[in-house]
KOLDREN-973450 format. One record per residue (C-alpha): residue number from 1; residue in one letter; x, y, z. Coordinates in Angstrom, 1 decimal, padded with zeros to 4 digits. Layout:
N
NODE  num  residuo       X       Y       Z
NODE  NUM        A       X       Y       Z
...
***
This chain:
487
NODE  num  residuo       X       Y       Z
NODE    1        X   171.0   265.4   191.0
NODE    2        X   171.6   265.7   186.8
NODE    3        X   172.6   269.5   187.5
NODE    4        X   175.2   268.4   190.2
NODE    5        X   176.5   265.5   188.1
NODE    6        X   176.2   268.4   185.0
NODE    7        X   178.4   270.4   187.3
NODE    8        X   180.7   268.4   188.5
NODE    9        X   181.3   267.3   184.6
NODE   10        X   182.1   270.6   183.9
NODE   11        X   184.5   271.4   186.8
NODE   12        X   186.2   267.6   185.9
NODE   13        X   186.5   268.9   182.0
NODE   14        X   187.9   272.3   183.1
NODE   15        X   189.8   270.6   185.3
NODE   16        X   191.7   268.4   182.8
NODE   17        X   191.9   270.9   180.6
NODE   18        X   194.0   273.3   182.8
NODE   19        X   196.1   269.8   183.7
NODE   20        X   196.2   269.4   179.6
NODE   21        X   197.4   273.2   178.8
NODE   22        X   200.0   273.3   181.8
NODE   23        X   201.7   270.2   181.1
NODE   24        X   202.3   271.2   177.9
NODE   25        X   203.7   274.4   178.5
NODE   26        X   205.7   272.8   181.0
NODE   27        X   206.8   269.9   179.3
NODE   28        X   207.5   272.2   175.8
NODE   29        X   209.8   274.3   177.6
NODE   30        X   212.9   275.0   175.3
NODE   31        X   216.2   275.7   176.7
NODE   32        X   217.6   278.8   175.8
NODE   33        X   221.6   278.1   176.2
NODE   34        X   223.9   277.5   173.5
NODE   35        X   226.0   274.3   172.9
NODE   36        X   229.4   275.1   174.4
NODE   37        X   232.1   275.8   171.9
NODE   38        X   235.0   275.2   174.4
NODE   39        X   237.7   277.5   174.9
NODE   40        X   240.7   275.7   173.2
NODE   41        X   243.8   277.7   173.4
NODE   42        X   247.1   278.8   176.3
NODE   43        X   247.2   281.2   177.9
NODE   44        X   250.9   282.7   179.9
NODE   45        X   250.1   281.9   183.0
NODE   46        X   253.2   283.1   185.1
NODE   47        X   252.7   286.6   182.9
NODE   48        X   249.0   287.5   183.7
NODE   49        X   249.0   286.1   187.5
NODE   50        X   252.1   288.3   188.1
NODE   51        X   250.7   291.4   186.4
NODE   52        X   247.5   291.6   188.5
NODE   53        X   249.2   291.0   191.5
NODE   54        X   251.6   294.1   190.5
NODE   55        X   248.4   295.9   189.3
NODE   56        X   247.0   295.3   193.1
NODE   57        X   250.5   297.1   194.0
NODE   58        X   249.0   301.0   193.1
NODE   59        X   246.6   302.4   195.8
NODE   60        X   244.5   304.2   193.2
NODE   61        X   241.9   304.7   196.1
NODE   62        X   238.6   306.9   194.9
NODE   63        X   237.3   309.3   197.9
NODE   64        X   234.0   311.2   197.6
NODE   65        X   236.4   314.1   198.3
NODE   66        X   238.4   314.0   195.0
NODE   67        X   241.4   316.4   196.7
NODE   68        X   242.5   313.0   198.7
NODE   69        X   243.3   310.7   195.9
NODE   70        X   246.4   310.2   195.5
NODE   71        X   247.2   310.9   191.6
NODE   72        X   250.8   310.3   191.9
NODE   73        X   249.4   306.4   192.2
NODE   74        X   247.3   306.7   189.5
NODE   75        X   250.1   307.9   187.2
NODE   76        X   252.5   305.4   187.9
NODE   77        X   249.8   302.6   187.5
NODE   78        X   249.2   303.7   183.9
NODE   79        X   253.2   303.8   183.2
NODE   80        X   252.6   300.5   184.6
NODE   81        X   250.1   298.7   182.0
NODE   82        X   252.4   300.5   178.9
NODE   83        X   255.4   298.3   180.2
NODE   84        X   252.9   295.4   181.3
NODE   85        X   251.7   294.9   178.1
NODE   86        X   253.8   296.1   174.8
NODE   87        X   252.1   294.3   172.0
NODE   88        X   248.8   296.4   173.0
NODE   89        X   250.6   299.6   173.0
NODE   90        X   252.8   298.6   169.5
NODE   91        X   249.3   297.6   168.0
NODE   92        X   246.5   299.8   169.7
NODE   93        X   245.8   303.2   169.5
NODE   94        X   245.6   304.7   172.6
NODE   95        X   244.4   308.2   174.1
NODE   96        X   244.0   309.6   177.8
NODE   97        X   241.2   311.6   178.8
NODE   98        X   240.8   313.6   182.0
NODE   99        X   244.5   312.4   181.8
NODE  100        X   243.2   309.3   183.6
NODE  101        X   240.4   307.7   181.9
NODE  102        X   242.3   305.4   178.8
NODE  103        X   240.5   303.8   175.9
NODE  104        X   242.1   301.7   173.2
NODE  105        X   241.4   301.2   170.0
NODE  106        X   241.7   298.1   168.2
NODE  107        X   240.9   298.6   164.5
NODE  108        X   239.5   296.1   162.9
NODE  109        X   239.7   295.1   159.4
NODE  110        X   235.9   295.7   158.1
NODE  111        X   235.2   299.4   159.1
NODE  112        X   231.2   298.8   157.8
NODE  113        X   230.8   297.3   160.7
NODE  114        X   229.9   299.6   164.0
NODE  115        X   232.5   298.8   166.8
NODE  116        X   231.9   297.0   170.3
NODE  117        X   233.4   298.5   173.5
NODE  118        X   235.0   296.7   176.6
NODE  119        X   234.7   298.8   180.1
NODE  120        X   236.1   298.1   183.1
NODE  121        X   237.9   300.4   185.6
NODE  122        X   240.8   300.9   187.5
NODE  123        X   239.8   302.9   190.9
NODE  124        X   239.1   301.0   193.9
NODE  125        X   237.4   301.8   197.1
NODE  126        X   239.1   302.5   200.6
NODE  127        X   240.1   300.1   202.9
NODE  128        X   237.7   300.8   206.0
NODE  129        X   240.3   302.3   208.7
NODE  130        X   241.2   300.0   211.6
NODE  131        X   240.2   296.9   209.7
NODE  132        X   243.9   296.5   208.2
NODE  133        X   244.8   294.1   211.2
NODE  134        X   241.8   291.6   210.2
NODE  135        X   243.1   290.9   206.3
NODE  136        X   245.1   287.7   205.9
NODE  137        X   247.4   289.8   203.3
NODE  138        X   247.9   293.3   203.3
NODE  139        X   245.2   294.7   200.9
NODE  140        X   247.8   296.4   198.5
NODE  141        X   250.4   293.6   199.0
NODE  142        X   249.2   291.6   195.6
NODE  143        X   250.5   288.4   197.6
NODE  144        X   249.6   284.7   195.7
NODE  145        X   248.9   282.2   198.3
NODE  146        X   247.2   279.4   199.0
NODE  147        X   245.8   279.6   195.1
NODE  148        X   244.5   283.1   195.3
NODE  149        X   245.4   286.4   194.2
NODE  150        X   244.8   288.9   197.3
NODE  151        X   244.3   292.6   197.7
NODE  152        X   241.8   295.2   196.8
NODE  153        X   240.7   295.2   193.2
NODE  154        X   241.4   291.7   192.6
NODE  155        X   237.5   291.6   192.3
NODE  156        X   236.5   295.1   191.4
NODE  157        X   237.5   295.6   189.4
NODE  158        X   240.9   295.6   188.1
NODE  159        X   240.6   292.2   187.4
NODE  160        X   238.4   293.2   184.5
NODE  161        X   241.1   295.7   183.1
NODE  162        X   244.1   293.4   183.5
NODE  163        X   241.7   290.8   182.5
NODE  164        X   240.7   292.6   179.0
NODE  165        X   244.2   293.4   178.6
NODE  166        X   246.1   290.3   178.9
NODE  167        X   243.3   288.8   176.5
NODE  168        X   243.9   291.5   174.1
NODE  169        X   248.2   290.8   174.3
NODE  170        X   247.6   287.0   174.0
NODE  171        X   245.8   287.5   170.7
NODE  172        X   247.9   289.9   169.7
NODE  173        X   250.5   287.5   170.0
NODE  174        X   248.4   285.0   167.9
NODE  175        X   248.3   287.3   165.1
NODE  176        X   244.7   287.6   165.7
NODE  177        X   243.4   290.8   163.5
NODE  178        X   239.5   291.4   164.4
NODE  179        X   236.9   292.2   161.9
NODE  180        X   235.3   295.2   164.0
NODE  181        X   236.9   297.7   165.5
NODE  182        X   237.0   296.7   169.4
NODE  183        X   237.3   299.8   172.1
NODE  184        X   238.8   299.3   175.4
NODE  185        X   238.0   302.1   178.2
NODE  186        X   238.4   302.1   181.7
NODE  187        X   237.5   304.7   183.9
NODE  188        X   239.2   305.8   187.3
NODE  189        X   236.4   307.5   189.4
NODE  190        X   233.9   304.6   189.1
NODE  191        X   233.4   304.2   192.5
NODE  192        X   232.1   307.5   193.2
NODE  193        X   230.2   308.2   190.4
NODE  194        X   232.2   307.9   186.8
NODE  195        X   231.8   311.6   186.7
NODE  196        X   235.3   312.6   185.6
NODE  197        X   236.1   308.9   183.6
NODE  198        X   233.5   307.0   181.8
NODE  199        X   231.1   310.1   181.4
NODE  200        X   233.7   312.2   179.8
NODE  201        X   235.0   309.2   177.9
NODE  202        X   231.6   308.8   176.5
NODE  203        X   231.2   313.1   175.9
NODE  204        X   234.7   312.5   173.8
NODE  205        X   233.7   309.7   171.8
NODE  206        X   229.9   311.2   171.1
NODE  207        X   231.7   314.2   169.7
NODE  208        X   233.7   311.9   166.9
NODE  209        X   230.3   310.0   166.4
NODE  210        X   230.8   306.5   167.3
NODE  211        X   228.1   304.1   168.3
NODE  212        X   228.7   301.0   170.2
NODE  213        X   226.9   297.4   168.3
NODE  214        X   227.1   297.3   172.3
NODE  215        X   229.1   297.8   175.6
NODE  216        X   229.8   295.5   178.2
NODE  217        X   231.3   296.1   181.6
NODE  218        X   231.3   294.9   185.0
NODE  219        X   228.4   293.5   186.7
NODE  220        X   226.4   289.9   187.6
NODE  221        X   228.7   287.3   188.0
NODE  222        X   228.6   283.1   187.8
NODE  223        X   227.1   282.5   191.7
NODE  224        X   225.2   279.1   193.0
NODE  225        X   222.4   278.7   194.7
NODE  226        X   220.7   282.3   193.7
NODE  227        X   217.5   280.9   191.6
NODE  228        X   215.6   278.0   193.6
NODE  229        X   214.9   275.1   191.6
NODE  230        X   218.6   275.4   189.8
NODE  231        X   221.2   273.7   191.1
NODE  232        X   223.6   274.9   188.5
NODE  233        X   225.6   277.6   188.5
NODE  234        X   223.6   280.8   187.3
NODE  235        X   225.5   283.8   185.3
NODE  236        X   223.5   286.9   185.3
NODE  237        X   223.9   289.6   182.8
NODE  238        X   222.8   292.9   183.7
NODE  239        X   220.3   294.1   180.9
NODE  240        X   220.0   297.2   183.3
NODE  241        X   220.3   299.0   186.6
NODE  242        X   218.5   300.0   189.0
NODE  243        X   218.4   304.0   189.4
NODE  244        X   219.8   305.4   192.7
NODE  245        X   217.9   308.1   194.3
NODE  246        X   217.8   310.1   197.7
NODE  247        X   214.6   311.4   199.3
NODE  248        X   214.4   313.3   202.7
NODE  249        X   211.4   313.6   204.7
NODE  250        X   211.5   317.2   206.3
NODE  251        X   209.0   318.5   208.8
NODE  252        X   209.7   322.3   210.5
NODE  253        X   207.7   323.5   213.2
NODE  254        X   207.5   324.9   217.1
NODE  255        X   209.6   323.1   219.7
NODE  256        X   209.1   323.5   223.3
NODE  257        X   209.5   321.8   226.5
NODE  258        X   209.5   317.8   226.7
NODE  259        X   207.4   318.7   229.4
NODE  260        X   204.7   319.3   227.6
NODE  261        X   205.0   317.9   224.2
NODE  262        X   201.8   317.7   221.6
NODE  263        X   199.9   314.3   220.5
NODE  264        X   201.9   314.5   217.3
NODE  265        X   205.8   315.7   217.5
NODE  266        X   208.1   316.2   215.1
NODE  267        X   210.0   313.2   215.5
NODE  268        X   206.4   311.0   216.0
NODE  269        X   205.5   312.6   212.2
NODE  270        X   208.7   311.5   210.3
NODE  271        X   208.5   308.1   212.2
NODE  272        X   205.2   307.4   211.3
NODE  273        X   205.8   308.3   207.7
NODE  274        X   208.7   306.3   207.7
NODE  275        X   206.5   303.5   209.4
NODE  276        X   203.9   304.1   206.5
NODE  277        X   206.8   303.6   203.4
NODE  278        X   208.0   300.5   205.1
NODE  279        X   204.4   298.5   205.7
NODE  280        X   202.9   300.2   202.3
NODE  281        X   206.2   299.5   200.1
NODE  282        X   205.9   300.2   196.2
NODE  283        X   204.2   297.3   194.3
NODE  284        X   205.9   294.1   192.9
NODE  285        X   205.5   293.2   189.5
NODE  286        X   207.2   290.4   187.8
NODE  287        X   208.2   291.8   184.3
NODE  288        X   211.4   294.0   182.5
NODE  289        X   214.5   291.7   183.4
NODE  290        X   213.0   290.0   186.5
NODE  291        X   210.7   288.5   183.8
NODE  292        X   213.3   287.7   181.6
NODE  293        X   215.5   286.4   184.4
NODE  294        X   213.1   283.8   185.2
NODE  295        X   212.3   282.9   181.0
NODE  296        X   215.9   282.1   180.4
NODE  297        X   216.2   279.7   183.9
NODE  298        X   212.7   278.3   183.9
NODE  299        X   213.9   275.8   181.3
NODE  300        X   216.7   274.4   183.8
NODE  301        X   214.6   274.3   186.6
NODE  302        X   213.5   270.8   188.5
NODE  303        X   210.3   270.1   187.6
NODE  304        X   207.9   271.2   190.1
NODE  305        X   209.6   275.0   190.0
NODE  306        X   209.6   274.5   185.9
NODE  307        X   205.5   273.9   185.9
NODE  308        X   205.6   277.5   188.0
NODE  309        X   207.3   279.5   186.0
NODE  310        X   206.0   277.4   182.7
NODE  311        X   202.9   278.9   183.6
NODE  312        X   203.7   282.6   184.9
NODE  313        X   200.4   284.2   183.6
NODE  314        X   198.4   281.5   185.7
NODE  315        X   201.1   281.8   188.5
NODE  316        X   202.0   285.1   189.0
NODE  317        X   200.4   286.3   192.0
NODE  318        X   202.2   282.9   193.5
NODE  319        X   205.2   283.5   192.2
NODE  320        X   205.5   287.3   193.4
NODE  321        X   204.4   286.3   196.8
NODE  322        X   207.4   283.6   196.9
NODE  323        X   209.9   286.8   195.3
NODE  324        X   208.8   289.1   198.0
NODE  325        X   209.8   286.9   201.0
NODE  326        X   213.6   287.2   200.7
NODE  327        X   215.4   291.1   200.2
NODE  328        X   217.4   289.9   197.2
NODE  329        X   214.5   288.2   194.6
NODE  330        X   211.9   291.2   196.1
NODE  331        X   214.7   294.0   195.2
NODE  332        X   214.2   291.9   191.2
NODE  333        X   210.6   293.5   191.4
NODE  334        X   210.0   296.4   192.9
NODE  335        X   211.5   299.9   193.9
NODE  336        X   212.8   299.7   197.6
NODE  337        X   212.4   301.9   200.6
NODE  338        X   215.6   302.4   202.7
NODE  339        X   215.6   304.6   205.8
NODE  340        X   219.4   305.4   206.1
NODE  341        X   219.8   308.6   208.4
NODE  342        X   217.1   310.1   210.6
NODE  343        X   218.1   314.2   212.4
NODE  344        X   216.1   315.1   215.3
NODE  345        X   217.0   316.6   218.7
NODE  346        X   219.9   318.4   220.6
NODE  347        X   219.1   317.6   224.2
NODE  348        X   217.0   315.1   225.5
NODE  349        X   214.2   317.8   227.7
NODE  350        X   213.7   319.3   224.5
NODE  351        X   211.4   318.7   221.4
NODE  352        X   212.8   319.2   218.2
NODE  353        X   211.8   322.2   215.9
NODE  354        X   212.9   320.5   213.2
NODE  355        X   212.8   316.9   212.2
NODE  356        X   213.7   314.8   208.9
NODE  357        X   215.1   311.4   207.4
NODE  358        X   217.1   310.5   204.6
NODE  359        X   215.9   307.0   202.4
NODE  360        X   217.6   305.6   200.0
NODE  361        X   215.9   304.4   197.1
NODE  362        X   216.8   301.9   194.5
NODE  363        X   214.4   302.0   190.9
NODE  364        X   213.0   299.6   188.7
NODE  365        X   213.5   300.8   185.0
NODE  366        X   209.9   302.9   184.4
NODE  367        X   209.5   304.0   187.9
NODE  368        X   210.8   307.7   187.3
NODE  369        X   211.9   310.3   190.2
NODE  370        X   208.7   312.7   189.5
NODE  371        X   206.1   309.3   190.0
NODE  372        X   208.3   308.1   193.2
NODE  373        X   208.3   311.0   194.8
NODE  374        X   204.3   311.4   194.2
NODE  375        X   204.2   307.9   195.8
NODE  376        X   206.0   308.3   199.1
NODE  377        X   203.7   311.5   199.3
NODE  378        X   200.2   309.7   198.6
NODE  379        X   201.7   307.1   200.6
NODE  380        X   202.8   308.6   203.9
NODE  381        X   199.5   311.3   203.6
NODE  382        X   201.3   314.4   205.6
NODE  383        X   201.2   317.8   204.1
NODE  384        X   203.0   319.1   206.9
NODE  385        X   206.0   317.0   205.6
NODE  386        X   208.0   318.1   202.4
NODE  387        X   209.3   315.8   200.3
NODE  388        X   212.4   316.4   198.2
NODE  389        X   214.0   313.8   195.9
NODE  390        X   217.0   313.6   193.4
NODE  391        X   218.9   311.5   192.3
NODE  392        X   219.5   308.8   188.4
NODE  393        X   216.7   307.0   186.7
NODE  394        X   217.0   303.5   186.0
NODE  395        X   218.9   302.7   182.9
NODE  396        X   217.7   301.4   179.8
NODE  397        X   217.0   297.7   179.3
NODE  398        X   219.0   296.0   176.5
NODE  399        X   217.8   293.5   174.3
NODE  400        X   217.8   289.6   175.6
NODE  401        X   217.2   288.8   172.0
NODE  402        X   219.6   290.0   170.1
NODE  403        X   223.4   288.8   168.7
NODE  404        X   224.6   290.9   171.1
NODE  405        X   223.7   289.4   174.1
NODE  406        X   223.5   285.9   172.7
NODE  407        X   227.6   286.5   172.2
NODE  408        X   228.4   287.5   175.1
NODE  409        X   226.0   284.4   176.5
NODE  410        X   227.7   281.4   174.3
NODE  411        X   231.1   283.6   175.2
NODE  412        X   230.3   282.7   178.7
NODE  413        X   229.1   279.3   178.4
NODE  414        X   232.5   278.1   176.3
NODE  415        X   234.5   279.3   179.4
NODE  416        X   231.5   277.9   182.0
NODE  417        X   230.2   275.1   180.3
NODE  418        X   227.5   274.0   183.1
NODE  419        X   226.4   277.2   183.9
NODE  420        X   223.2   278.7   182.7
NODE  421        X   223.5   282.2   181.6
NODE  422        X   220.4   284.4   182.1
NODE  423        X   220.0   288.4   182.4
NODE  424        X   219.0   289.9   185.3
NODE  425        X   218.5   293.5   186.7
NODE  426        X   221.8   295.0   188.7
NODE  427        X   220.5   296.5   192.0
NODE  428        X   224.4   298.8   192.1
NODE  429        X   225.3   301.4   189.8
NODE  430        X   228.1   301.2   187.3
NODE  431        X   229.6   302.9   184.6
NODE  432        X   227.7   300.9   182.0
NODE  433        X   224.9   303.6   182.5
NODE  434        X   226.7   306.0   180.9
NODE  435        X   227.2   304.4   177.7
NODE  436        X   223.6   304.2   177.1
NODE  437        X   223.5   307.3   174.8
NODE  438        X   226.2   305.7   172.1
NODE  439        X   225.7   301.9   172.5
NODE  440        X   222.8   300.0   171.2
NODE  441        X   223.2   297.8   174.5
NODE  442        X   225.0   298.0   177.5
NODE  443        X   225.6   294.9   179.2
NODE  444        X   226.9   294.4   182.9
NODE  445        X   229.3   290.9   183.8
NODE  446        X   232.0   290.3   185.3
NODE  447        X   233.1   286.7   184.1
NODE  448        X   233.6   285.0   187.4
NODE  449        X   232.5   282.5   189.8
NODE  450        X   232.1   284.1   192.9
NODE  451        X   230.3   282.7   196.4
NODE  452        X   228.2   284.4   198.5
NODE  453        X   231.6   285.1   201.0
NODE  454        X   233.2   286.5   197.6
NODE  455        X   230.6   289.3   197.4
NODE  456        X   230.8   290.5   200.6
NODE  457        X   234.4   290.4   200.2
NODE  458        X   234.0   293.0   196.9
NODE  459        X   234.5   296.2   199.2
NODE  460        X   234.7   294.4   202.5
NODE  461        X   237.6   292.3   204.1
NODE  462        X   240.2   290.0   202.8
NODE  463        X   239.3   290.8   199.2
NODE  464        X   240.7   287.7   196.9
NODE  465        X   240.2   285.7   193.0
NODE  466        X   241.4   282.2   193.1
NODE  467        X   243.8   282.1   190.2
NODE  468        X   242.1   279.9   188.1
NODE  469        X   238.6   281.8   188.0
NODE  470        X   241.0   285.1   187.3
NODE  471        X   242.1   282.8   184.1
NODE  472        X   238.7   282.3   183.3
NODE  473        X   237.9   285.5   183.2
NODE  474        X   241.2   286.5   180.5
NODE  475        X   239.4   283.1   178.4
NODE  476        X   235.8   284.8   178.5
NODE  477        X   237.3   288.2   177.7
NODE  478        X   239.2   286.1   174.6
NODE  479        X   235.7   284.6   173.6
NODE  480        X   233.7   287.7   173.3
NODE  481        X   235.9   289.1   171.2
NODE  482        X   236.2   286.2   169.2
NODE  483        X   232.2   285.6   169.2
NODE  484        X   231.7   289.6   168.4
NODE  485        X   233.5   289.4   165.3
NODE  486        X   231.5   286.6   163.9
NODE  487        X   228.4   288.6   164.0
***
């Protein structure tokens, strides 16, 4: 009896001491916003929601096969920003590269100081044929109705060039002189790749020697409802991006009758591989800028979520089984699996002699090609099935710490004063990636509010910014300049 009272002593001590350490962790949890500085300042309203819906105007459409752009469009729309917006040409230098690509140069008045750079770009993806008939506005008709600007771009992403642009006029107009020098460049092939835009951009201004204090281009966005326990609207800030890679699954062998087919086919191998990669799946693992994701919200939580993620070392196994349950929050911590295209077969009383399938496969930063592709092959445990793999490493992760991302965060939270600002991983590919190798950070937002109708809208249907987050957007891009310069 005395050794189960004993024990039960011990369990109740224990017991209140976990209670004791928790709560206080939980209840000690600092907020890591800023205090708003609101935006205080006009803007020329008529003037920037006219320009984008002219910039909408130019079809400067990127295809995977680079012969059917359309150049002629592309030409015209850079005559286009030069008579759009004369203080930055009077004030700026500016160069072409590729004869496409732009960057500006805004020279600042303290040259000890290593510049910051402003990305966006200026290509936009095809409408899908046939679909035409289903958009409320013509996709390349700029019209303003109903409080929105429509056509393709108006969210990727020449909002973000018009955007930067018509910040950079208004303060021009204000007299405003920065301290740094600030970069513009926009690209015009970031939708299939950057290859001939941002990368050469980069290769032009790694030749000269300049290094960015840090980069920031299109990314996360201002959405509701994406973190459960927060009922505010959440900003994410890419600290990185995911690397994109394609793997096939290839099995070669004898064919023959369907008559008489063997206990294992070709087409029963690559299936049960595939089978394998989907139940097996790469491991989850709550740290880089998952982690930090849920460190910068976990303060803004309601309580019960706050006590969670207050206490992640205790919780983790919990809170990774929670992640894992919905696509979006399991795609934060871990690589995925994605069988895309499978090629088997000619005719149906014949068995294939050869047989493979194509996965795509997004990476978590420190998952490499060379350790993926020994996974799928542990994993699916065929020798008769090669494996080939190629594709881009995850990016680098950028400090969460540093002025640099705290600028662009209270820049964001004087524009968006309720929402909470956090950083987050980028599952899509930009051209932030290529600015790794001349910027201490690269950062990946595009200063909107969007829905979860808006981001299907990005490349799909009935593409549209109300005019007022489009605004926004000009103030952020106002605000980061302003908040770089006091660093």
């Amino acid at each position: 009896m005395k050794k189960l009272k004993l024990s039960l002593t011990i369990i109740g001590v224990m017991l209140l001491l976990f209670i004791t350490i928790t709560m206080f962790n939980t209840l000690t949890l600092k907020s890591r916003q800023p205090q708003p500085d609101p935006f205080n300042g006009t803007l020329d309203e008529d003037h920037a929601i006219e320009t984008l819906s002219q910039a909408i105007q130019f079809k400067t459409i990127s295809y995977q096969e680079r012969s059917k752009m359309n150049m002629v469009e592309f030409s015209s729309f850079l005559s286009f920003l030069e008579k759009s917006f004369p203080k930055v040409y009077q004030n700026l230098e500016m160069e072409k590269v590729n004869d496409y690509a732009l960057v500006y140069r805004w020279k600042g008045s303290n040259q000890e100081k290593s510049p910051v750079g402003l990305t966006s770009h200026y290509d936009v993806v095809p409408v899908l044929e046939g679909t035409e008939e289903n958009w409320e506005h013509p996709p390349f008709s700029g019209t303003i109705a109903d409080g929105k600007i429509w056509g393709r771009g108006t969210l990727d992403d020449k909002i973000g060039v018009i955007g930067i642009l018509e910040a950079a006029e208004h303060l021009l107009s204000e007299g405003y002189q920065p301290d740094r020098d600030i970069y513009f460049m926009f690209g015009y092939d970031e939708e299939i790749g950057g290859d001939e835009g941002a990368s050469e951009i980069v290769r032009t201004l790694n030749k000269r020697g300049i290094n960015f204090d840090f980069v920031l281009d299109e990314g996360g966005a201002i959405v509701e409802n994406m973190v459960p326990g927060v009922d505010k609207p959440v900003g994410v800030v890419g600290i990185s991006e995911k690397g994109s890679a394609t793997a096939e699954l290839m099995i070669e062998g004898s064919g023959g009758h369907s008559s008489q087919p063997k206990n294992r086919t070709n087409i029963g191998r690559i299936a049960s591989a595939i089978s394998k990669l989907e139940e097996t799946q790469f491991p989850a693992d709550l740290q880089g800028p998952g982690e930090d994701l849920f460190e910068f919200v976990a303060p803004e939580m309601s309580f019960g979520m706050k006590y969670v993620f207050a206490n992640k070392l205790m919780f983790e196994p919990v809170i990774e089984r929670i992640l894992l349950q919905q696509p979006a929050s399991a795609a934060l911590i871990r690589t995925t699996v994605a069988p895309t295209i499978f090629h088997a077969g000619e005719q149906y009383n014949a068995l294939p002699e050869k047989a493979a399938a194509i996965i795509n496969l997004r990476l978590m930063p420190g998952d490499s090609l060379d350790k993926v592709k020994q996974y799928i092959e542990e994993t699916i445990d065929d020798d008769q099935i090669k494996v080939t793999i190629e594709g881009s490493e995850a990016s680098g992760v950028s400090s969460v710490d540093s002025w640099q991302f705290k600028a662009i965060q209270q820049g964001a939270r004087n524009v968006y004063q309720d929402a909470v600002i956090a950083p987050y991983l980028m599952f899509a590919g930009s051209d932030a990636k290529h600015y790794d190798s001349i910027s201490e950070n690269t950062y990946r937002f595009l200063p909107v509010q969007l829905t979860s109708d808006d981001l299907n809208r990005m490349h799909g249907t009935n593409e549209h910014i109300s005019i007022e987050n489009y605004l926004d957007a000009i103030r952020f891009y106002m605000e980061i300049i302003r908040e770089s310069d006091k660093q």
